[in-house]
C-alpha positions as CSV (number, residue, x, y, z in Angstrom):
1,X,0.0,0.0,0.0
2,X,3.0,2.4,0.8
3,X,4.0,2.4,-2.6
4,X,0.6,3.2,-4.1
5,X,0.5,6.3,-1.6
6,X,3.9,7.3,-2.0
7,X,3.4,7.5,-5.8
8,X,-0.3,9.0,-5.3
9,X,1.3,12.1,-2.4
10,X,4.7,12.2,-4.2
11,X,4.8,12.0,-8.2
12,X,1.3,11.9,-8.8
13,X,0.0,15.0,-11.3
14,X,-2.6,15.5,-8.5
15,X,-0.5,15.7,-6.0
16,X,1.3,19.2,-5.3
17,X,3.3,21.1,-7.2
18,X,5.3,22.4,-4.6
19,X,6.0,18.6,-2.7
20,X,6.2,17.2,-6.2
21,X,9.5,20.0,-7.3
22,X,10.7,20.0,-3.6
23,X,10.9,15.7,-3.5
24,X,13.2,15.5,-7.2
25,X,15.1,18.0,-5.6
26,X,15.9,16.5,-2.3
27,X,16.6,13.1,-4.8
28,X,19.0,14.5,-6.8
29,X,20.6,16.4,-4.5
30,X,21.0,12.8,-2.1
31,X,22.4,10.9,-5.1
32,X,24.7,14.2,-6.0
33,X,26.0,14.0,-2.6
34,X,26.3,10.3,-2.4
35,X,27.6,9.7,-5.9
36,X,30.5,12.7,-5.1
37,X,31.5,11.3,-1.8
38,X,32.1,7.6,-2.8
39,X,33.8,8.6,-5.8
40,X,36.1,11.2,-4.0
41,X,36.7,8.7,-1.6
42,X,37.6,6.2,-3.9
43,X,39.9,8.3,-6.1
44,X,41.7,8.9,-2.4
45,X,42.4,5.6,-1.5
46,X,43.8,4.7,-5.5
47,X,46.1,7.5,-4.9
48,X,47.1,6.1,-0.8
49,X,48.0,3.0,-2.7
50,X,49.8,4.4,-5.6
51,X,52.0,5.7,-3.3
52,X,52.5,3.0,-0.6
53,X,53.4,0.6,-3.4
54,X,56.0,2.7,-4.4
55,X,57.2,3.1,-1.1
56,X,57.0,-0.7,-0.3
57,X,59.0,-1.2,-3.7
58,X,62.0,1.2,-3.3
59,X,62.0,1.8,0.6
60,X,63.0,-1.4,2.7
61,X,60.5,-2.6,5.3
62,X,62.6,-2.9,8.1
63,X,65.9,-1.1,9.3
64,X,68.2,-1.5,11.4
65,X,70.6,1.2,12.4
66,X,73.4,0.6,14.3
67,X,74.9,2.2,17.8
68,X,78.6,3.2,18.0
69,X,80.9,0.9,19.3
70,X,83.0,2.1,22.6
71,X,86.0,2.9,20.0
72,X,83.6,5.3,18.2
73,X,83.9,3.2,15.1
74,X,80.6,1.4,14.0
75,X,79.8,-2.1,14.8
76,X,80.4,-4.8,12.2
77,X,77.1,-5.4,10.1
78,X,75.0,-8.5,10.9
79,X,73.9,-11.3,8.3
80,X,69.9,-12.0,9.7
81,X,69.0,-13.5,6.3
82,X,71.1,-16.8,7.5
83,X,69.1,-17.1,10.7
84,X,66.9,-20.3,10.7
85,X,63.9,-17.3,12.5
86,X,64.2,-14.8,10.3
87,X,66.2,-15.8,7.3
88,X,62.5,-17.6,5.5
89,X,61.0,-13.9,6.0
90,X,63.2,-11.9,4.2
91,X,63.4,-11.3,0.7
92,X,66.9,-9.0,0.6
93,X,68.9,-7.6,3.1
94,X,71.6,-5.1,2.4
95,X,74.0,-3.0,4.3
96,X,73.7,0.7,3.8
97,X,75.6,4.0,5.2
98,X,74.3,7.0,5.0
99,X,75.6,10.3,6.2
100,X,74.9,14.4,5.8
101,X,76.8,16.0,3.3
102,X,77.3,19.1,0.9
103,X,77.3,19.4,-2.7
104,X,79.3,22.2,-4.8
105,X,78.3,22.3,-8.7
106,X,80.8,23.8,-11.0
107,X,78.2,26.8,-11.2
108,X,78.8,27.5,-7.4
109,X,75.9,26.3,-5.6
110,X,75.9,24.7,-2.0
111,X,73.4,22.6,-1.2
112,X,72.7,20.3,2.0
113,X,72.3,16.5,0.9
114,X,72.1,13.0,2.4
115,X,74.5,10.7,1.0
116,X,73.1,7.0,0.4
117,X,75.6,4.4,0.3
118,X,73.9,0.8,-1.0
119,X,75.7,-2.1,-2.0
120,X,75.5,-3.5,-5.7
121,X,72.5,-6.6,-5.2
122,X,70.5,-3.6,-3.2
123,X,70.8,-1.3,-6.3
124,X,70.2,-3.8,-9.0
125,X,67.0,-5.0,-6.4
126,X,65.8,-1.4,-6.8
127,X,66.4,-1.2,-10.2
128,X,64.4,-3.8,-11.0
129,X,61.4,-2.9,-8.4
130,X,61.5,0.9,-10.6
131,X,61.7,-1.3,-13.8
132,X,58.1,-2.8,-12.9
133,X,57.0,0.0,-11.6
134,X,57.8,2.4,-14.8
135,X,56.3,-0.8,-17.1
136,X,53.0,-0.9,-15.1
137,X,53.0,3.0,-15.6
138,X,53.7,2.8,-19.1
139,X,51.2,0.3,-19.5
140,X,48.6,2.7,-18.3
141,X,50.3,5.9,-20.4
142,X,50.7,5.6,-23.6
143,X,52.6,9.1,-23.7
144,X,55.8,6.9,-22.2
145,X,58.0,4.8,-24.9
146,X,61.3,4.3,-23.8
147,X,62.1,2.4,-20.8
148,X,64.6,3.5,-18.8
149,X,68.5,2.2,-18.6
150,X,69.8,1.9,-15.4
151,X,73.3,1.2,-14.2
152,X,75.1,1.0,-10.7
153,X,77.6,4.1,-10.0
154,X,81.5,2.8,-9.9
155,X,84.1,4.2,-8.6
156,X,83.8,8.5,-8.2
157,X,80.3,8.2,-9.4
158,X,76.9,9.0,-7.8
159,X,73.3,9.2,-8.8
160,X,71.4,12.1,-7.9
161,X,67.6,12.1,-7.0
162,X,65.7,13.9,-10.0
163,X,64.0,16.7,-7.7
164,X,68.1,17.3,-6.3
165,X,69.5,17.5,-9.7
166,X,66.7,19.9,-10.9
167,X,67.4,22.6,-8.2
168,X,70.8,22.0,-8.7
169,X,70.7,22.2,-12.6
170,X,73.2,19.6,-13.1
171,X,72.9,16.7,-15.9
172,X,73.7,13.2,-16.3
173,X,77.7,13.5,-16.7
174,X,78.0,16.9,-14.8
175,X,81.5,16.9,-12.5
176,X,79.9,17.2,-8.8
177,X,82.4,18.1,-5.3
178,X,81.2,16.5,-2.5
179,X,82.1,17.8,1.0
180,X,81.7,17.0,4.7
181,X,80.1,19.9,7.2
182,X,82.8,19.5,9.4
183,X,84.8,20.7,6.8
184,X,83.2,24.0,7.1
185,X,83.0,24.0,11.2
186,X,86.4,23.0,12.3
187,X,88.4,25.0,10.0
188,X,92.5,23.9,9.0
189,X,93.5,21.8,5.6
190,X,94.0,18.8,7.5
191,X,90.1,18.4,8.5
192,X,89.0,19.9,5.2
193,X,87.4,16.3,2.8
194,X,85.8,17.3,-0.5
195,X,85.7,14.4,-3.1
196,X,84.7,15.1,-6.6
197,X,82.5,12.7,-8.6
198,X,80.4,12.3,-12.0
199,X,76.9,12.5,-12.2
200,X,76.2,9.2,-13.6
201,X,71.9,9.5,-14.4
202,X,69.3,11.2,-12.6
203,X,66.9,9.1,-11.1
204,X,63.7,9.6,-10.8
205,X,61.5,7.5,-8.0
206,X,58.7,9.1,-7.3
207,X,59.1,8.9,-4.0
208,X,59.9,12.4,-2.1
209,X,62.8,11.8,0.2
210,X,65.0,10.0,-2.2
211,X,64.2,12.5,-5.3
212,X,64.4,16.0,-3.2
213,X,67.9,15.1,-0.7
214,X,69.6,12.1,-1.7
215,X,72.8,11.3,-3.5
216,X,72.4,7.8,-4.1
217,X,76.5,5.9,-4.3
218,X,77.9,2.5,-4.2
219,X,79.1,1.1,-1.0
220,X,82.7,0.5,-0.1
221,X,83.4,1.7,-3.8
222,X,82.9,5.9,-3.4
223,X,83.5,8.4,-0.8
224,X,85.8,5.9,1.4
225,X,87.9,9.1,2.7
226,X,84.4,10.0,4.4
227,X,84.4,7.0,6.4
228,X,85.3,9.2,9.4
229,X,82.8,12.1,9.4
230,X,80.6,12.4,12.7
231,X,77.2,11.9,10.5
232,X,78.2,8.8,9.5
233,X,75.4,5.6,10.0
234,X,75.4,2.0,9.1
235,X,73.1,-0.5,9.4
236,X,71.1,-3.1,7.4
237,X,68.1,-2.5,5.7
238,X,65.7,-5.7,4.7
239,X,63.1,-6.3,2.2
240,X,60.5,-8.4,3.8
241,X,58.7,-11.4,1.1
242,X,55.3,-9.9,2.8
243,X,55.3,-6.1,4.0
244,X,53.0,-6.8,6.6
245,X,54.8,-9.2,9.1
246,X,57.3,-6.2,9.3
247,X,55.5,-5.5,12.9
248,X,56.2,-9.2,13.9
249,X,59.4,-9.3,13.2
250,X,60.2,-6.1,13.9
251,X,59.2,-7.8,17.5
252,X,61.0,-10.9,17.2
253,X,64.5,-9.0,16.3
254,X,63.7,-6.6,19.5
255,X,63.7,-9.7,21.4
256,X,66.6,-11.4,20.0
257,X,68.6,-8.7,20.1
258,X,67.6,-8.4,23.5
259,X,69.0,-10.5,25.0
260,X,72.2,-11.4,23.1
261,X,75.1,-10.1,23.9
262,X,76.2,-8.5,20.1
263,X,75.7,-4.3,19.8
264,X,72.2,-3.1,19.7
265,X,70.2,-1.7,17.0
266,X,67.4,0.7,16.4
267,X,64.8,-1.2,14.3
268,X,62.2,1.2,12.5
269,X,59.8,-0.6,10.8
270,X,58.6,1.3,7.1
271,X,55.7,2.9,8.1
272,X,57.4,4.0,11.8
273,X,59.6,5.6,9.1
274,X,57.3,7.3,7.0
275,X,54.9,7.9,9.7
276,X,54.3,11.8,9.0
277,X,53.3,11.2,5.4
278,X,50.8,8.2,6.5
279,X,49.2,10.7,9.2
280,X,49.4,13.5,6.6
281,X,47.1,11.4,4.1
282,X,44.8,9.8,6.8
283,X,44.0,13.4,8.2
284,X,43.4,14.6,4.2
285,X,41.2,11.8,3.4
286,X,39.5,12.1,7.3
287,X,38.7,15.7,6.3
288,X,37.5,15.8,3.0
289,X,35.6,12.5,4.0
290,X,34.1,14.8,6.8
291,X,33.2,17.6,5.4
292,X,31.2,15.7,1.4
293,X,30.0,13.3,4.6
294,X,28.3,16.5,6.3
295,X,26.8,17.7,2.6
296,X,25.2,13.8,1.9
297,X,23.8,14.2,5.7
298,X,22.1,17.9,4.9
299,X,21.1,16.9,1.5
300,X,19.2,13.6,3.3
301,X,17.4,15.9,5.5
302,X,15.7,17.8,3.0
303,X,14.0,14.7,3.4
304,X,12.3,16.1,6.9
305,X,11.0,19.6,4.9
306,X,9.5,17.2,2.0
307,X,7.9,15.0,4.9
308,X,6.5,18.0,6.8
309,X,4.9,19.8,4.0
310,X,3.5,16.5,2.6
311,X,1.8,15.1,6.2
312,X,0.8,19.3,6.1
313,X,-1.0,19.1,3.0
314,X,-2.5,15.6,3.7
315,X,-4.4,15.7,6.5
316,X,-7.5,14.6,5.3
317,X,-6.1,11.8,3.6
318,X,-4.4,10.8,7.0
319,X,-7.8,11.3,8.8
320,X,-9.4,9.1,6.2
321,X,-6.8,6.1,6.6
322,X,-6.9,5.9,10.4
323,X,-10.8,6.3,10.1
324,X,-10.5,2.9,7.8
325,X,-8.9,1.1,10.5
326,X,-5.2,1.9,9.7
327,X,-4.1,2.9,14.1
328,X,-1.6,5.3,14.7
329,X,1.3,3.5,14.9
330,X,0.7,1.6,11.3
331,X,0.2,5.5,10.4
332,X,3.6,6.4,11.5
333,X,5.5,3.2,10.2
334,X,3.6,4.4,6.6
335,X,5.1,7.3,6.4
336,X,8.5,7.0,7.6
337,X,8.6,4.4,4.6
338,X,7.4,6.6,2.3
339,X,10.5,8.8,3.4
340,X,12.7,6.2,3.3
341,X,11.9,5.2,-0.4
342,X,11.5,9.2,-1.4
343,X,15.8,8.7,0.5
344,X,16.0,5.5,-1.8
345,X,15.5,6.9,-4.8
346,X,18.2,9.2,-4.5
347,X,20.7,7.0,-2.7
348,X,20.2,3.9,-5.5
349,X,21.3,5.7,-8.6
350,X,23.8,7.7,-6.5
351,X,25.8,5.0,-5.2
352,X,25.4,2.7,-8.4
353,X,26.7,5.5,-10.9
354,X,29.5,6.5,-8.3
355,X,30.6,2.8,-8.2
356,X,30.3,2.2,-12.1
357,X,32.4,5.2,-12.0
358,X,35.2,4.0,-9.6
359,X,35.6,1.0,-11.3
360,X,36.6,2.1,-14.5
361,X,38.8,4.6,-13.2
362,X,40.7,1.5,-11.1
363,X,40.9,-0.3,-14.5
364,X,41.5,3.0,-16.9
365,X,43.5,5.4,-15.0
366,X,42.4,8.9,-16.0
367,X,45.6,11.1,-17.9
368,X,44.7,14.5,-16.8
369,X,47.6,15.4,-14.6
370,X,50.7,17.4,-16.1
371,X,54.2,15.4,-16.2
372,X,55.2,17.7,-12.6
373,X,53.8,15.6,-10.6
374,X,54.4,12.1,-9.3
375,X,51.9,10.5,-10.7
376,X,50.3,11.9,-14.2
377,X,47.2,10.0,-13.6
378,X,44.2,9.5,-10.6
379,X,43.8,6.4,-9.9
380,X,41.0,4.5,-7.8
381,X,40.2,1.9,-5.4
382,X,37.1,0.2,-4.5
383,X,35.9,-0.9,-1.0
384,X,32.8,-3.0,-1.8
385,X,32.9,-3.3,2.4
386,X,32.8,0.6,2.1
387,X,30.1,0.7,-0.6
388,X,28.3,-1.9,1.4
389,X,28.3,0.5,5.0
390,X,27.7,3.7,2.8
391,X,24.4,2.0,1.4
392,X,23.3,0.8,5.4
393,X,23.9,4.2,6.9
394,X,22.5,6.4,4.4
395,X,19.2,4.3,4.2
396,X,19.4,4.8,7.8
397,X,19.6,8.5,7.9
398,X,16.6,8.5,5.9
399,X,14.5,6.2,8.0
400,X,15.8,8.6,11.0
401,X,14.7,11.6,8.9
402,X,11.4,10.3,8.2
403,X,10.6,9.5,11.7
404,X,10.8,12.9,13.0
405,X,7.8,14.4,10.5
406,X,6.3,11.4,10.6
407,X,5.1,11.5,14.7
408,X,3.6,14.5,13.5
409,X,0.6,12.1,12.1
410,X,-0.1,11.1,15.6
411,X,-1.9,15.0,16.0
412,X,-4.0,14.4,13.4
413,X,-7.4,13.4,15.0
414,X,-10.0,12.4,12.2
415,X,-12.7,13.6,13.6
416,X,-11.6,17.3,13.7
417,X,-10.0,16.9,10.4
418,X,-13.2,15.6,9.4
419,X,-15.9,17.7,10.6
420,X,-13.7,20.8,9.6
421,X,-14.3,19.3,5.9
């Protein structure tokens, strides 16, 4: 019966002209809302991926840094990937130094870098992570041809991050001098380092750190007369066969290194690491979530001014239903389904077109986005869990929004209404 009533109050040509403008209006603008706010949330979490793939790819999931020894030198690295615990876990493990440094380009500039010492297996292993990468990218852009060539530096050679060598304005091949601060603080010839090397490529990762600060050389091969400098750090950094056990064994090193008797390390798993950027995009996607949220929630009230005018206008009708027998609370339930399917309506087509639309940007990429950034193209993923709870709550709302007008049928008394007629 609901359904013959909601068409008869709602869409009918008899019914008003005023409910009749006011109920597509409150429908569009609930699928608008809806159809927005999935899609926006989708395109959010494609681009969250996007970039924790890249980071899972070219950034190791668990390192270790290790503490000074009492001579000041640095404590010999350790091999975990032969340990019968955690040696099954780990993909690749590689010893790495890093240390603060500053460049000189034959134009004059000073900059403040981070010097990135990998050995040869932990390049080639990143090499071949950006390889995939760049194909699965070119795959999705046709613009891209060539694939990229990518070699490990030798001797008094470095590779440059491709935000670093932009700022600096120095090309693949450019003569580089690399210096130590303390060359600059203590003062005298005899504490003064400065190496100079060839820029062998620019490399471009996409990921911010390495491409903005990082002067990327080979292990044991370059910069050995830096061994000394006060910034230096060692330590091993491993690439786990699945990212998410890094917590587990992050655990399970903490309590082996616990209690042996070999120097301790400082384990940071790879999102302790990147922690500011994770919180950065949760709070992002928490806000914009909140605020296209807040919109779908007015929008689904407009329900309530629909519902108010309607029971307003139909009075009599009411009368005449509870007067056939239909009792108040019947009455009620009546109405705050014809709400809900008015909210239905709206949230249906909505939700469908925003999902039709989220899956074909998932599977076709959109190419809108100029080259500057770090990804040319907004991607998507789907949550059918998401889509799921989105469909429950709104229809919710609506039900919730309904019920408020829709006590206002318990004041209609059909004998007033009646006798007034």
């Amino acid at each position: 019966m609901f359904w013959f009533l909601f068409r008869k109050f709602i869409w009918s040509a008899r019914s008003s002209s005023i409910i009749r403008r006011l109920s597509f209006l409150s429908v569009f603008n609930i699928g608008l809302s809806l159809f927005a706010f999935f899609l926006i949330l989708s395109v959010m979490s494609g681009m969250n991926e996007t970039i924790e793939t890249r980071l899972l790819s070219l950034t190791p999931h668990l390192i270790l840094t290790q503490s000074q020894d009492e001579k000041g030198g640095l404590a010999s690295p350790l091999r975990l990937s032969k340990h019968d615990l955690f040696g099954p876990e780990i993909e690749h493990e590689g010893f790495f130094e890093k240390q603060d440094l500053i460049v000189r380009t034959l134009e004059g500039q000073f900059r403040g870098v981070q010097g990135y010492g990998i050995d040869k297996e932990t390049f080639e292993m990143i090499f071949a992570h950006l390889r995939q990468l760049e194909r699965r990218h070119r795959s999705k852009d046709s613009r891209i041809q060539t694939e990229v060539v990518m070699d490990v530096p030798g001797e008094d050679e470095v590779i440059l991050g491709a935000d670093l060598a932009r700022n600096l304005g120095v090309l693949d091949g450019e003569e580089i001098t690399l210096m130590t601060p303390e060359s600059f603080v203590s003062g005298g010839d005899q504490n003064f380092k400065a190496r100079k090397v060839r820029v062998k490529r620019v490399l471009g990762t996409q990921v911010e750190e390495l491409d903005t600060q990082v002067v990327f050389y080979t292990k044991d091969v370059t910069l050995a007369q830096f061994r000394s400098s006060a910034s230096l750090q060692k330590g091993v950094e491993i690439w786990l066969n699945d990212f998410r056990k890094a917590p587990r064994i992050k655990k399970q090193l903490a309590e082996f290194f616990g209690n042996s008797d070999r120097t301790s390390l400082r384990i940071e798993t790879w999102k302790e690491k990147n922690s500011a950027l994770f919180l950065a995009l949760l709070l992002e996607k928490t806000m914009i979530g909140l605020f296209l949220g807040m919109a779908g929630i007015l929008s689904g009230f407009s329900v309530v001014t629909v519902m108010i005018l309607l029971i307003s206008q139909k009075r009599k009708d009411i009368a005449l239903l509870k007067t056939l027998g239909l009792s108040q609370t019947k009455t009620v339930r009546l109405f705050v389904k014809i709400g809900t399917l008015m909210g239905l309506v709206g949230i249906v087509p909505g939700l469908l077109l925003s999902l039709v639309a989220s899956l074909y940007i998932q599977f076709n990429p959109v190419q809108i986005l100029p080259d500057i950034y770090y990804d040319s193209t907004i991607p998507a993923r789907v949550s059918f869990g998401f889509f799921g709870l989105i469909f429950v709550v709104s229809v919710l709302l609506c039900a919730l929004a309904s019920a408020v007008p829709a006590r206002r049928t318990l004041r209609v008394e059909p004998a007033e209404v009646l006798r007034g007629q």
